[in-house]
N, C-alpha and C positions, 0 to 999 in steps of 0.2 A: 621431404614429404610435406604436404599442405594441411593444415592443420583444418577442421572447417571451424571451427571458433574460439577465439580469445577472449576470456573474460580478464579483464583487468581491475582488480578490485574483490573483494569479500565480504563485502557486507550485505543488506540485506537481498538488496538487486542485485547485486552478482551472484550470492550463492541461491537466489532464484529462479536466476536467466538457468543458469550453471545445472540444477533440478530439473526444471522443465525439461530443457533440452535434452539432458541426459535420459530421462524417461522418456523422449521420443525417439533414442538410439541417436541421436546426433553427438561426436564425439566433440568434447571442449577441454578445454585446460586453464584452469583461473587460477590468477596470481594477487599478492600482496605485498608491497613493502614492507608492510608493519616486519617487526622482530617476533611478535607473537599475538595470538590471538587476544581481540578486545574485550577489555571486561567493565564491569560497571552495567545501570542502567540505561543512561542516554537516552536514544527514543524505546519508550514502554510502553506505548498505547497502543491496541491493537483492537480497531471499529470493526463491530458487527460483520461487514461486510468483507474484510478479509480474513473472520474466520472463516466464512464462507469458502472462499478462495484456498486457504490452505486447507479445506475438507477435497476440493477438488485435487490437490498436487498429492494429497495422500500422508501428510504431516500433521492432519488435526488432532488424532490422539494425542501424542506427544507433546503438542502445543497448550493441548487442553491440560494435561498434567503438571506443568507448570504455571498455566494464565491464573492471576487472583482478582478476584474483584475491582473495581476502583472504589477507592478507600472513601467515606464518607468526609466531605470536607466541614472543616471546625477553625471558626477564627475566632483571636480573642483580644481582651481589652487592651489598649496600653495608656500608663504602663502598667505592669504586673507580668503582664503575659498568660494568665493561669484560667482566668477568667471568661468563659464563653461569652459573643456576642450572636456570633449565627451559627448554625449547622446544618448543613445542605448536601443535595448530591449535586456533585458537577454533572451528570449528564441525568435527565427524566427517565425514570426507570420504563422498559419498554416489555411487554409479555410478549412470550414465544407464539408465534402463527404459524399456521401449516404452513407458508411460502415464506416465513421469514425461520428459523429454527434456532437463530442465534441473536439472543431480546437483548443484549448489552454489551459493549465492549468490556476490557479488562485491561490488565496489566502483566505484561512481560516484558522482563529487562532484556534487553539486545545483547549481551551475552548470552544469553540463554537460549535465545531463538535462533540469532546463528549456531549455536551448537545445533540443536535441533536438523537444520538444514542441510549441516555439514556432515551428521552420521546418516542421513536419508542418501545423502551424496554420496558416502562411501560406497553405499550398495551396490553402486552401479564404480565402482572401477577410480573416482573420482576425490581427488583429494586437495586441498587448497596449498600452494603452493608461497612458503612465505620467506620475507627478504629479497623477492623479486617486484621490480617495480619497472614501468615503459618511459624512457626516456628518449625517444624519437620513432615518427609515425611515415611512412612513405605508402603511396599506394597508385594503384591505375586500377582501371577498367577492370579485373578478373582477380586482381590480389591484395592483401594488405600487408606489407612488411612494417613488423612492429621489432625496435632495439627494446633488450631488457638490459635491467643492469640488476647486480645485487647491489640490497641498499643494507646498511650497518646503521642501526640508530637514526634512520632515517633518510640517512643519507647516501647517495649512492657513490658506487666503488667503481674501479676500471673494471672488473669483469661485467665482460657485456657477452650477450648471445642475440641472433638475430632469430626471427616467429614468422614464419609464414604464412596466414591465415587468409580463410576466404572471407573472414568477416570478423569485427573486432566490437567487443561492445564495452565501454566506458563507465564502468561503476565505483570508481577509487574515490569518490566523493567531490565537495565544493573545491577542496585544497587539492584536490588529485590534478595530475597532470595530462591525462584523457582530455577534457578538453580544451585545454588552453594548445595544445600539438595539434590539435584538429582547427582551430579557428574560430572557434566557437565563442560569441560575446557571450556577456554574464549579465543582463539586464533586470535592471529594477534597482533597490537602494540599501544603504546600511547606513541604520541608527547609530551613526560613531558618539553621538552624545551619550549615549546608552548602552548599559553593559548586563553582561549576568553573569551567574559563579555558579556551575551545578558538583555534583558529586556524592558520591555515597559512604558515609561514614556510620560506626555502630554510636548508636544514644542510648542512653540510660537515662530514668526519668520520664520520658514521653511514653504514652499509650499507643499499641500499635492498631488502635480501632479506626483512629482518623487521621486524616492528612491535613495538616496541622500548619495556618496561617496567620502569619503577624504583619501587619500593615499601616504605615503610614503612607495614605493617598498622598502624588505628589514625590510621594520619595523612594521611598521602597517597599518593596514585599519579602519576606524569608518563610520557606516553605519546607515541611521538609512530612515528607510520605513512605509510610511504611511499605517496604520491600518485599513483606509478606506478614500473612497474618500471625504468623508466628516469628517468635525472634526480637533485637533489637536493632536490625540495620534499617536504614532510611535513604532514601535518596534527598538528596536537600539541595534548596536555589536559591538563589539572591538575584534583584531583579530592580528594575528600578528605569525611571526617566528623568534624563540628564545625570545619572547616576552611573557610574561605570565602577566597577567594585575591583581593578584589575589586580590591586591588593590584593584581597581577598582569595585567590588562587593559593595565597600560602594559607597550611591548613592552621595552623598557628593562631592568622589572624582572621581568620574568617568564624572561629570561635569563638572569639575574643570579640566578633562582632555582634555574633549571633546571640552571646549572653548578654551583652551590654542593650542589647537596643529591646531585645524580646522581654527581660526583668529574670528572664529564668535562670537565674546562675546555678542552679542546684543543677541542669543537667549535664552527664559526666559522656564525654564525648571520646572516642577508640580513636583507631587509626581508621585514616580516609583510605578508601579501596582508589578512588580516583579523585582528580578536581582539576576541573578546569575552567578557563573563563571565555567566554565569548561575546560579540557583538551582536544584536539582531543582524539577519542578511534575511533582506526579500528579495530573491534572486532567481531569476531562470535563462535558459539559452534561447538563441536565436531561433533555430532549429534543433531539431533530436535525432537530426542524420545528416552525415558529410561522407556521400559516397558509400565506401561499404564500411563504414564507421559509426557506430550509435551510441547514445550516451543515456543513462538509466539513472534511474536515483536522486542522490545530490549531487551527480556528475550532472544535472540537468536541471536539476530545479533546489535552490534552498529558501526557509524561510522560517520566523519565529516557533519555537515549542510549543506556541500555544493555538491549541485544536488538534492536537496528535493527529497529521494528517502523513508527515513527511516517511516513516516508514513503512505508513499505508500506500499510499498511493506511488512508492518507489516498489512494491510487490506488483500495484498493477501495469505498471512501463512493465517491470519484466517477463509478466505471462503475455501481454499483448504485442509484444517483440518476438518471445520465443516462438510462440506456435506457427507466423508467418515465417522464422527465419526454417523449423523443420522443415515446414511445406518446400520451399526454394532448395535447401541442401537435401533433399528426398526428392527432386527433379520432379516434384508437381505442382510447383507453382509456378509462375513468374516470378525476376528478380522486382518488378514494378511493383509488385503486392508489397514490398516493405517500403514502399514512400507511406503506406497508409498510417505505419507507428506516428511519426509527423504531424499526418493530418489528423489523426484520432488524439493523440496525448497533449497534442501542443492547447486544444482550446481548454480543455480538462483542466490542466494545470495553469492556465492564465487566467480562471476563474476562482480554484483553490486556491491561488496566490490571493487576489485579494479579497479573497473571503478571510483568508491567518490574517493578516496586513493587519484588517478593520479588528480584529478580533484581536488582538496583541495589542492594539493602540487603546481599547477598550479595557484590558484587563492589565496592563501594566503602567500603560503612559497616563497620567490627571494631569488637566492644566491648571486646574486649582489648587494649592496647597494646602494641606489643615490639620496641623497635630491630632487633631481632638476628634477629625472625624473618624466615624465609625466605620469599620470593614462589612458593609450592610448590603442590602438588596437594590438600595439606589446608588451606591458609591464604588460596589466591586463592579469587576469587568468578566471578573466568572461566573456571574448568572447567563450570559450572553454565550456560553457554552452553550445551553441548553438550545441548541439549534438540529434539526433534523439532518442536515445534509453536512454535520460531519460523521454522521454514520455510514455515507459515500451509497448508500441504495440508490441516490436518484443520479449519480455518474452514469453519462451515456454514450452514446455516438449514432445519435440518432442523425445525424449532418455528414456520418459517413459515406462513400462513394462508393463503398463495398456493403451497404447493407443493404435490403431489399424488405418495403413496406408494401405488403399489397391489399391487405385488408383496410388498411385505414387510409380513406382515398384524398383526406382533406390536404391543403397545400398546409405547409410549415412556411414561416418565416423564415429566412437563413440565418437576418441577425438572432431575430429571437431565440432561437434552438441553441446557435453558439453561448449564447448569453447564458443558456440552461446545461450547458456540458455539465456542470460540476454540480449544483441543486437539482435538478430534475426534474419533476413536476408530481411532487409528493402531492397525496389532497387528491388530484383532479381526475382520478381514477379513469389511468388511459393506460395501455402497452404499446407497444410500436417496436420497431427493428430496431437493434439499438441501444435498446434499454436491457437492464439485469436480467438476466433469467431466474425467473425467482422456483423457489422449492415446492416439491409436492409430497404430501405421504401417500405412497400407493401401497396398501396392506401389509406388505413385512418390509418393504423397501422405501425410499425414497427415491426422487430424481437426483437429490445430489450426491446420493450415494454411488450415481450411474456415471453422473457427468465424469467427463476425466480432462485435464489440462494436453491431452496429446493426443484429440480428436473430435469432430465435429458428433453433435446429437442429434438427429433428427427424430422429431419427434410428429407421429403421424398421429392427428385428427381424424383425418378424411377417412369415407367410406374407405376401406381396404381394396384392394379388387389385383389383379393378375396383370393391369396395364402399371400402377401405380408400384406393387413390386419390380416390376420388369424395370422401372427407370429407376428405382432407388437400385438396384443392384448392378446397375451399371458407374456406381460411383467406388472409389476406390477403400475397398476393405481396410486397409490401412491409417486413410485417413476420416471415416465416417463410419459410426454406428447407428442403424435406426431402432424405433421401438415406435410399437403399434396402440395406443390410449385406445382403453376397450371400455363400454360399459358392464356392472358386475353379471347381466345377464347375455353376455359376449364368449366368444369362445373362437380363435383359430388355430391352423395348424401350419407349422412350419416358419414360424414369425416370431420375433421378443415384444411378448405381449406383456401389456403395461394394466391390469385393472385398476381403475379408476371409479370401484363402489361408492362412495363420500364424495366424487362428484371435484375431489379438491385441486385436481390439474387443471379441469377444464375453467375452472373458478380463478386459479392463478392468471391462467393466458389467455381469458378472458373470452370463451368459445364457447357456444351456445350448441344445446344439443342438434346433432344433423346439419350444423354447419360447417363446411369445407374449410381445413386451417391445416396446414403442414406449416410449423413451425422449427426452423434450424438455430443448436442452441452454439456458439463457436467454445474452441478449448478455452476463451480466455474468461468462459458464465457470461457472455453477453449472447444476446439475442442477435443473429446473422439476417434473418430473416421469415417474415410471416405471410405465409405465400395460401395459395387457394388451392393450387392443381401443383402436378409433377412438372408442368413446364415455369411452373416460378422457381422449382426446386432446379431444375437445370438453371434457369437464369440467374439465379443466386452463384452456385458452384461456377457457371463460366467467368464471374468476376471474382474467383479464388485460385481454382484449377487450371492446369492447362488439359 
């Protein structure tokens, strides 16, 4: 039997490919090496914009029940270590808008959220399958034949079994073996001068109101941020240029470092839940498709911790893979429509890349050395946080070959759009295809309450009429919902009608009263297309549909 998809890998992009898909009845089966599920923090940031996203997959409650604030950050003198110099927030506090509903990122530890994903998963039949990992990839034209093995402590063992899948998607991470079977180079650089040591241990002593930084520019940073507002565990780092702490992975001595250099010996440190060390790596692939092979995550892109972008924007590789690969294994697509993961993720993420790069170089590497300076507003590199577009709103694909722009007639730059995948064009009050579909409150509902990651939205503007029915119902129930934006003294019959009293939709998508605008929103919250008439709405769908 042919599997129709192989996730390889469990973490955040696979058990979201894995989600998606399985909520669009496409049957999957994902695997892991590991010996057991990960624990610890690791990547915790979770931006604005993929709350959003997981409102769409149907996992925001549960998300939201665990996300906590981001901790107010607080550095301090040395030496002593006790003594405040600054207290700031890493990102500008932002207020809730109708179209935006989610005013701040937060913090969740990556245990957590894969749990999350994984009990959503079971609902549907689906369970993460572990001590399996893929150690050789063969494929042609119609199939993928993937070898597993069981692995023991990482390593794998003679028992092999062979997969036969129509399509295989690579999320076992940087070290995963997805892509190096696939062919896939690994471009960009690793800081080998440079090291860091993270991990989450319980402290005593420390207040869990701030996340809490000690700093010699030049040399090092140790940080260590409350886990939750209650409690005494912390997640804590060591970081540094031309600094590699590879020591310090013993927990022994990394306290040993921690008291000595910070002054604080009074605080009393537990057992580490994890610790481990790594290199900066700013890294991505050639491509993000070899055949009917795809790579998600940090199977495809890695790069420094700082801008919590990397488990963001590995959620959005996986909803913008899944919902093309339903369409194709639901025989309504073309197999061509997933060259467009490719062309859509690859500019995205080569501008994320270096947007972390500059932002890591910034807040960890000094070329100047100075005991004596201070952890301040001209010498940290965490003010430079405060950047708009790591809250990922103005991520686009406006340069897509599948989106359709008809109301805004002006020509784009090629370069310059590519240049704008990842920042957007915050400020300059524009919409186009492409861009986010942002939220509306429509009297007891909202639009993202509607939207859903395993079907298109169309969303009707236009004078209503009998011809404009007649062509939206000729698109396939399955893979398309419409709804009808009515004003509060509107009324029809037979239709999912949208009132829009407060005016606040038409104000998101930027649509003036009695103006013609049929706007289609895709499963993955981007905007497919902003069309005039029912023939843009056909010309949109025939480069989706067959």
């Amino acid at each position: 039997m042919t599997l129709p998809v192989l996730i390889v890998g469990a973490g955040p992009a696979g058990l979201v490919s894995a989600l998606s898909l399985a909520q669009s009845g496409i049957q999957v089966r994902i695997i892991d090496k590991s010996d057991s599920f990960h624990v610890g923090s690791r990547g915790f940031g979770v931006q604005p914009r993929t709350f959003e996203l997981f409102q769409h997959l149907g996992v925001i409650d549960d998300i939201q029940k665990m996300a906590t604030p981001i901790p107010t950050m607080r550095a301090y003198k040395l030496p002593g270590g006790t003594v405040p110099v600054k207290t700031w927030d890493l990102y500008e506090k932002s207020g809730v808008w109708p179209d935006r509903p989610y005013a701040n990122g937060a913090c969740l530890s990556q245990d957590l959220l894969e749990g999350v994903l994984r009990d959503h998963l079971a609902k549907y039949g689906v369970s993460v399958e572990l001590n399996k990992g893929i150690v050789a990839i063969k494929q042609d034209a119609t199939i993928v034949t993937a070898t597993l093995a069981v692995f023991r402590n990482g390593v794998p063992t003679d028992e092999k079994e062979e997969v036969v899948a129509q399509y295989l998607i690579g999320s076992d991470g940087a070290k995963g073996n997805s892509r190096k079977l696939l062919g896939l180079t690994f471009q960009g650089e690793t800081r080998d001068a440079d090291g860091m040591v993270w991990g989450d241990v319980a402290i005593k002593g420390l207040i869990n109101e701030f996340w809490h930084i000690w700093g010699k520019p030049g040399h090092f940073t140790i940080m260590a941020r409350p886990l939750s507002p209650t409690g005494d565990k912390f997640g804590i780092g060591i970081t540094g240029q031309n600094f590699d702490p590879t020591h310090l992975a013993d927990p022994a001595k990394a306290v040993e470092f921690i008291k000595a250099e910070t002054g604080r010996v009074d605080l009393e440190f537990g057992e580490f839940t994890w610790l481990s060390h790594f290199r900066p790596n700013m890294r991505m692939v050639n491509k993000f498709q070899e055949g009917r092979a795809f790579v998600v995550g940090d199977s495809a892109h890695v790069h420094s911790p700082t801008g919590g972008q990397g488990m963001n924007c590995s959620v959005q590789d996986a909803l913008n893979l899944a919902w093309k690969l339903s369409l194709v294994l639901k025989g309504l697509a073309s197999p061509t429509l997933l060259s467009t993961y490719n062309e859509e993720r690859l500019p995205v993420i080569t501008q994320m890349l270096h947007a972390t790069t500059q932002l890591y170089t910034h807040t960890v590497a000094k070329e100047k050395q100075s005991k004596d300076t201070k952890e301040d507003e001209k010498t940290s590199g965490w003010f430079r946080w405060r950047n708009t577009a790591l809250e990922m709103y103005g991520i686009n694909y406006r340069y897509s070959s599948i989106v359709l722009e008809e109301r805004d007639t002006e020509p784009q730059d090629a370069e310059d759009v590519l240049a704008h995948a990842f920042s957007g064009y915050e400020g300059r009050r524009s919409l186009r295809a492409g861009d986010r579909a942002p939220d509306a409150p429509l009297g007891e509902t909202t639009l993202f309450s509607l939207f859903k990651s395993t079907v298109h939205t169309v969303l009707v503007f236009s004078k209503w009429s009998a011809n404009v029915e007649a062509s939206l119902k000729m698109l396939p129930a399955a893979a398309v919902q419409t709804f009808v934006i009515v004003d509060a003294n509107e009324r029809l019959e037979g239709v999912s009608m949208l009132v829009d009293s407060e005016g606040h939709a038409r104000k998101a998508y930027m649509v003036e009263k009695d103006s013609p605008a049929i706007v289609i929103v895709r499963p993955d919250s981007f905007i497919g297309a902003i069309v005039t008439d029912v023939e843009g709405v056909e010309q949109y769908f025939s480069k989706i549909l067959i």
